[in-house]
LUMTIKOL-985275 format. One line per field, with one value per atom (N, C-alpha, C): y, x, z; residue in one letter. Coordinates in steps of 0.2 Angstrom, whole numbers. Atoms other than C-alpha are relative to their C-alpha. Layout:
BEGIN
north	(Y;...)
east	(X;...)
up	(Z;...)
resn	(A;...)
//
This chain:
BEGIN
north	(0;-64;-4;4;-70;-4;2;-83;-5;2;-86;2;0;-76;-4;5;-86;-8;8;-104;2;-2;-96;-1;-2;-93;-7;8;-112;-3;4;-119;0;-3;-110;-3;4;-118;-4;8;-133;-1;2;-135;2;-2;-126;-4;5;-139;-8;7;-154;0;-1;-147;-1;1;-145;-8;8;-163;-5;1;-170;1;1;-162;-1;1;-166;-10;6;-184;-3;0;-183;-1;0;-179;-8;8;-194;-5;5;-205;-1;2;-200;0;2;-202;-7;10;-219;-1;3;-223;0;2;-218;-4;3;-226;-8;9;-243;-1;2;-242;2;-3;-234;-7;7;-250;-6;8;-264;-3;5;-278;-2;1;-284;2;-3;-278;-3;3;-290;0;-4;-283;7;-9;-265;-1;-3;-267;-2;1;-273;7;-6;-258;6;-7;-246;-1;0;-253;4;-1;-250;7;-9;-232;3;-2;-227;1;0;-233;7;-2;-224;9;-5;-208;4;-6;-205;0;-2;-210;8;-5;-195;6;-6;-184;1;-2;-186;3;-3;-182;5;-8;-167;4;-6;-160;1;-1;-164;6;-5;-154;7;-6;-140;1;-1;-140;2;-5;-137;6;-8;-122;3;-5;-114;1;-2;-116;0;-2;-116;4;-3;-108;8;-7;-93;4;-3;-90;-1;1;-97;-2;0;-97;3;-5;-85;-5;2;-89;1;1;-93;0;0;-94;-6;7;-111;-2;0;-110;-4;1;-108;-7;7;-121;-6;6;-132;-3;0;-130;-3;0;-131;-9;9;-149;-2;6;-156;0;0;-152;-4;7;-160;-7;7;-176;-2;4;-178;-1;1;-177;-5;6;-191;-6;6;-201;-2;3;-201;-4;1;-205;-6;7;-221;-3;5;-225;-4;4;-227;-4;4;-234;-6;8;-250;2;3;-249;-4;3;-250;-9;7;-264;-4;6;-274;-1;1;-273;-5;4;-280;-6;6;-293;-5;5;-300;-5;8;-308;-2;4;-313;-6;6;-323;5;-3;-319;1;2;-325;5;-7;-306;3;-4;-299;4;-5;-293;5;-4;-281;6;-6;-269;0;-1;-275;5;-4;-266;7;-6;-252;5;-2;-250;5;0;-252;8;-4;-239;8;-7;-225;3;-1;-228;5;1;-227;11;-5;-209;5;-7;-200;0;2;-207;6;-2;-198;9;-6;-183;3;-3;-181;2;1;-184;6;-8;-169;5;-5;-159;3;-1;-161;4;-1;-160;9;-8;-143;4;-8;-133;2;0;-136;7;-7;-126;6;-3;-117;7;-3;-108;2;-2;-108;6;-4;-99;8;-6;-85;2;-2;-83;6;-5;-78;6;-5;-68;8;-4;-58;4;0;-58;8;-3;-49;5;-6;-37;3;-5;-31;4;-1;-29;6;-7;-18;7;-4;-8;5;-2;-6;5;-4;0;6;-3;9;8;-4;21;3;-1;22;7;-5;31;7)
east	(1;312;5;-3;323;-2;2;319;3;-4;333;-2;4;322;-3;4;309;3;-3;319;2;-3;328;-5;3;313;-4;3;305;5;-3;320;2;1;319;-6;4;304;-1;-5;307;2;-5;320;-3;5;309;-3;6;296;3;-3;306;4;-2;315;-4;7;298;-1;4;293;5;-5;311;-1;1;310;-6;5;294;-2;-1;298;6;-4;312;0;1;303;-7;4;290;4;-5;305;3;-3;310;-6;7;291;0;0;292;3;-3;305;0;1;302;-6;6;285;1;-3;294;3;-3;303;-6;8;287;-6;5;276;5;-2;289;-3;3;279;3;-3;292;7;-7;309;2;-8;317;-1;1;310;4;-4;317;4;-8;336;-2;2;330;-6;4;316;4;-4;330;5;-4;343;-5;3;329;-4;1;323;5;-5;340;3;-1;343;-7;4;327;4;-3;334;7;-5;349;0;2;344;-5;4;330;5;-7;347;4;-2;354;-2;6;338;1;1;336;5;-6;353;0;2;351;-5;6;334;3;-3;345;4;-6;359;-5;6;346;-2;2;338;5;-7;356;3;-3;362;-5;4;348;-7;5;334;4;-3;343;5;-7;359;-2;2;352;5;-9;367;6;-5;378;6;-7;396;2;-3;406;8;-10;425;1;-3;434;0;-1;436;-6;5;419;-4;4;412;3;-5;425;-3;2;419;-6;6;401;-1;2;403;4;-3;415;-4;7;401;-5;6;388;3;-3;399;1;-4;406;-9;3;388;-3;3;381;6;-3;396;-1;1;393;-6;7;376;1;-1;382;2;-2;394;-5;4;381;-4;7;369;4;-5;383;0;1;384;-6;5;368;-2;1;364;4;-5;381;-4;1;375;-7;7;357;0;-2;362;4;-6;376;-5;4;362;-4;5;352;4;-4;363;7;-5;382;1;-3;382;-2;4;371;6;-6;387;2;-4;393;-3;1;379;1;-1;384;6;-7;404;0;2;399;0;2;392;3;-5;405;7;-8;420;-3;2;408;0;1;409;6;-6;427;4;0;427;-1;2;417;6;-2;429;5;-5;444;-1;2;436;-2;0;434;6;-8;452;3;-3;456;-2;3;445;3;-2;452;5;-9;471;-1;-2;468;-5;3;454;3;-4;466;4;-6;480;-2;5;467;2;1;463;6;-5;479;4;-1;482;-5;7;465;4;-1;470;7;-6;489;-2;3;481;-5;1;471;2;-3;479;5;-4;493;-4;6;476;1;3;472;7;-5;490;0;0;489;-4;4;474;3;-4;483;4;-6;497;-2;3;488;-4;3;476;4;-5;491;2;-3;499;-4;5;483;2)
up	(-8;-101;3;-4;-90;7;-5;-78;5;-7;-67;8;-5;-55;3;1;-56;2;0;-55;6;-6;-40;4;-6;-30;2;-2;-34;2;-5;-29;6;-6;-15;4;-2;-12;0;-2;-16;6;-4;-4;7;-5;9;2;-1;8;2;-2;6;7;-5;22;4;-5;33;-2;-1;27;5;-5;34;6;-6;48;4;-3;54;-1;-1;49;5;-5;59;8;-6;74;0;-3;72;0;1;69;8;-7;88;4;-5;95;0;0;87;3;-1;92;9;-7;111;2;-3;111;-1;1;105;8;-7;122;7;-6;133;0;2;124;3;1;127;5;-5;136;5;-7;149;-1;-2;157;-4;3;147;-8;5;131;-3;-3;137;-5;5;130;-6;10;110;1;3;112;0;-1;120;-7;6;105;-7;7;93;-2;-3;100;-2;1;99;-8;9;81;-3;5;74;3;-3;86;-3;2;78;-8;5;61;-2;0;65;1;0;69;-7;11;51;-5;5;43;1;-3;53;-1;1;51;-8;6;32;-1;-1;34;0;-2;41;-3;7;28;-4;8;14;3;-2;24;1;-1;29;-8;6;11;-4;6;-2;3;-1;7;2;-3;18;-4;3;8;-6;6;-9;-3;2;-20;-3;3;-19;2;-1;-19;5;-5;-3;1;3;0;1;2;-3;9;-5;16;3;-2;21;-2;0;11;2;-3;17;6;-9;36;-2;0;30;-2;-1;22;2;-4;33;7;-5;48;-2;6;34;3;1;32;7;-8;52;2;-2;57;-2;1;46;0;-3;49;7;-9;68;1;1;63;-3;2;53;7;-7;68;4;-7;80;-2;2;70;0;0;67;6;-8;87;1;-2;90;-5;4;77;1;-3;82;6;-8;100;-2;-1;95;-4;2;81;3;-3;92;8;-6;106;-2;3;92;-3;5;79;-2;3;77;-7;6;61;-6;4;55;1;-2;61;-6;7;42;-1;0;41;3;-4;56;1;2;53;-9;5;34;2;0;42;1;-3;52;-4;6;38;-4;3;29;4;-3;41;2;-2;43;-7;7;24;-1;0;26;4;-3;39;-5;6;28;-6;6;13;2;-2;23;2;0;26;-3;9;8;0;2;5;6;-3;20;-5;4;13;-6;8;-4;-1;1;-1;3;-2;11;-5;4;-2;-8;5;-16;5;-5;-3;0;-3;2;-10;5;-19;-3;3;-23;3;-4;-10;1;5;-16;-6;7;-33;1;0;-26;4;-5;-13;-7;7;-31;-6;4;-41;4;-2;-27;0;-2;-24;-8;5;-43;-3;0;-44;2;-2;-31;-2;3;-40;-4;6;-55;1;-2;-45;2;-4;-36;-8;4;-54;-4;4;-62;4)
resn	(X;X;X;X;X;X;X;X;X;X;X;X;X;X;X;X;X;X;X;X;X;X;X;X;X;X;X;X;X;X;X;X;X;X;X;X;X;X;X;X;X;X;X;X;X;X;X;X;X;X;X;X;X;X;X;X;X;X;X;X;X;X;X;X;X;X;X;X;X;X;X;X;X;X;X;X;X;X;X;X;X;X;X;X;X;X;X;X;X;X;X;X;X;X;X;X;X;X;X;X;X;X;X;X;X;X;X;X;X;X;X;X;X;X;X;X;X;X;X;X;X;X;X;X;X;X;X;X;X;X;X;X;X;X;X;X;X;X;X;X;X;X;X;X;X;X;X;X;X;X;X;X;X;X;X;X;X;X;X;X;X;X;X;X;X;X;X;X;X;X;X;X;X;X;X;X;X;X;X;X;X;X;X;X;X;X;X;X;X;X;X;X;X;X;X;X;X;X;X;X;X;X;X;X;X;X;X;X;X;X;X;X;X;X;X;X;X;X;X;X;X;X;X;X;X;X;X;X;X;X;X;X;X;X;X;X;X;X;X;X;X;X;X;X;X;X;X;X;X;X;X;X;X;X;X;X;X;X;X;X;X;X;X;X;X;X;X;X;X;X;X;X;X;X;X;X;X;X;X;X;X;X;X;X;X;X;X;X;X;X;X;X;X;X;X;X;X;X;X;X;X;X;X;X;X;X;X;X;X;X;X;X;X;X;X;X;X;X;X;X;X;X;X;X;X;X;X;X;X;X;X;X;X;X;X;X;X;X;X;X;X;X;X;X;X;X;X;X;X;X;X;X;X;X;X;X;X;X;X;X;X;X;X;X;X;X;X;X;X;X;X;X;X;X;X;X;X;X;X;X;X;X;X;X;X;X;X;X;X;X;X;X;X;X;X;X;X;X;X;X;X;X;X;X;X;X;X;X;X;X;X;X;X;X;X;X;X;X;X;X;X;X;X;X;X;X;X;X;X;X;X;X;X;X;X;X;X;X;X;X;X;X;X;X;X;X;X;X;X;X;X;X;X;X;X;X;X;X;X;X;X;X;X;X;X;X;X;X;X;X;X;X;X;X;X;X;X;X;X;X;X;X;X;X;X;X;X;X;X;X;X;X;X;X;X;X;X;X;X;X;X;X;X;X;X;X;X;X;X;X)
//
């Protein structure tokens, strides 16, 4: 009995579920976080609940897009093969949107550590250095995937004229 069917359709599951839990944490992450800036006690409360809203906000943006990468590839599409291209698009879209998601998150935490105590500064200089570190690393991967990229589809195009040729010759 073969039970690649079978495994396919729990991972399918899986990844269905873990997705729905995500996104539905996702969206409490941005009710907290508006009801920290709706509850702050006085105006001068506001900007630490507005920084701190904002932080859980776009944390809950990462999640979520997360959530939705798993349902676009493992739920809908499952796993079939795709072209070097497409995947390429699909996780450098992944990667830019949780880098943007680091970015602000070091904004937001520089901006709230720096009127409490400079001296926390490494954490959200870290976070920073880190997300400099991710686009960096997204570059590498562009360069070095279009360079495949453009070899894969040589050898192929190589293949089909070949068939062709063989094909005409019958």
């Amino acid at each position: 009995m073969d039970l690649h069917p079978v495994i396919g359709v729990l991972s399918r599951i899986a990844f269905a579920s873990a997705s729905l839990v995500l996104m539905a944490m996702s969206f409490a992450l941005v009710v907290y976080g508006a009801s920290e800036v709706i509850l702050s006690a006085t105006w001068a409360d506001a900007g630490n609940a507005l920084l701190i809203g904002i932080g859980y906000v776009v944390i809950a943006m990462a999640v979520f897009d997360v959530a939705k990468y798993f349902v676009e590839e493992e739920v809908i599409r499952g796993r079939e093969m795709r072209s070097p291209a497409e995947a390429r698009r699909k996780l450098t879209k992944f990667i830019s949107t949780i880098s943007i998601a680091v970015f602000i998150e070091g904004v937001v935490i520089a901006f709230h550590v720096s009127k409490q105590d400079v001296s926390l500064m490494i954490y959200p200089t870290m976070l920073l250095f880190t997300a400099i570190v991710i686009v960096v690393g997204l570059g590498a991967f562009q360069r070095l995937s279009s360079s495949v990229e453009e070899k894969v589809e040589q050898r192929d195009r190589k293949a089909q004229a070949k068939i062709k040729a063989e094909s005409k010759a019958d």
